[in-house]
N, C-alpha and C positions, 0 to 999 in steps of 0.2 A: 435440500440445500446443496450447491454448488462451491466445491474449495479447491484451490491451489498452492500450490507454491510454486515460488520462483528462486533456484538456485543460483549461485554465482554472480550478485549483484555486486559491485565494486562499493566500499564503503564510503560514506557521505553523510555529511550533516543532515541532508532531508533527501526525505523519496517524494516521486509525483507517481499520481498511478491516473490516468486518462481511459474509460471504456466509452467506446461507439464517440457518439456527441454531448455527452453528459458533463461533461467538464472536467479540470481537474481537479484532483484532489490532493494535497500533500502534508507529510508528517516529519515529523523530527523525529530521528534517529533511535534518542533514548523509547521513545513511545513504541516506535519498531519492533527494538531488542526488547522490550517488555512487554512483549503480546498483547497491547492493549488496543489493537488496531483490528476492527470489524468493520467489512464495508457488507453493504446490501441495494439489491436493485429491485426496484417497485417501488 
């Protein structure tokens, strides 16, 4: 398994996270700050 993080995002009601051409994806804020956010490729 492959992890990151990403420091120093400005805060916002929703994130989008886009890899390669797979599309986007996005979240609300509260789901963010409560870790309940897992992405996976395959």
């Amino acid at each position: 398994m492959c992890t990151f993080t990403v420091d120093d995002v400005p805060a916002s009601d929703f994130y989008t996270v886009e890899v390669g051409h797979r599309g986007e994806v996005t979240f609300i804020d509260a789901a963010v700050r409560d870790g309940e956010i897992q992405l996976s490729l395959g």
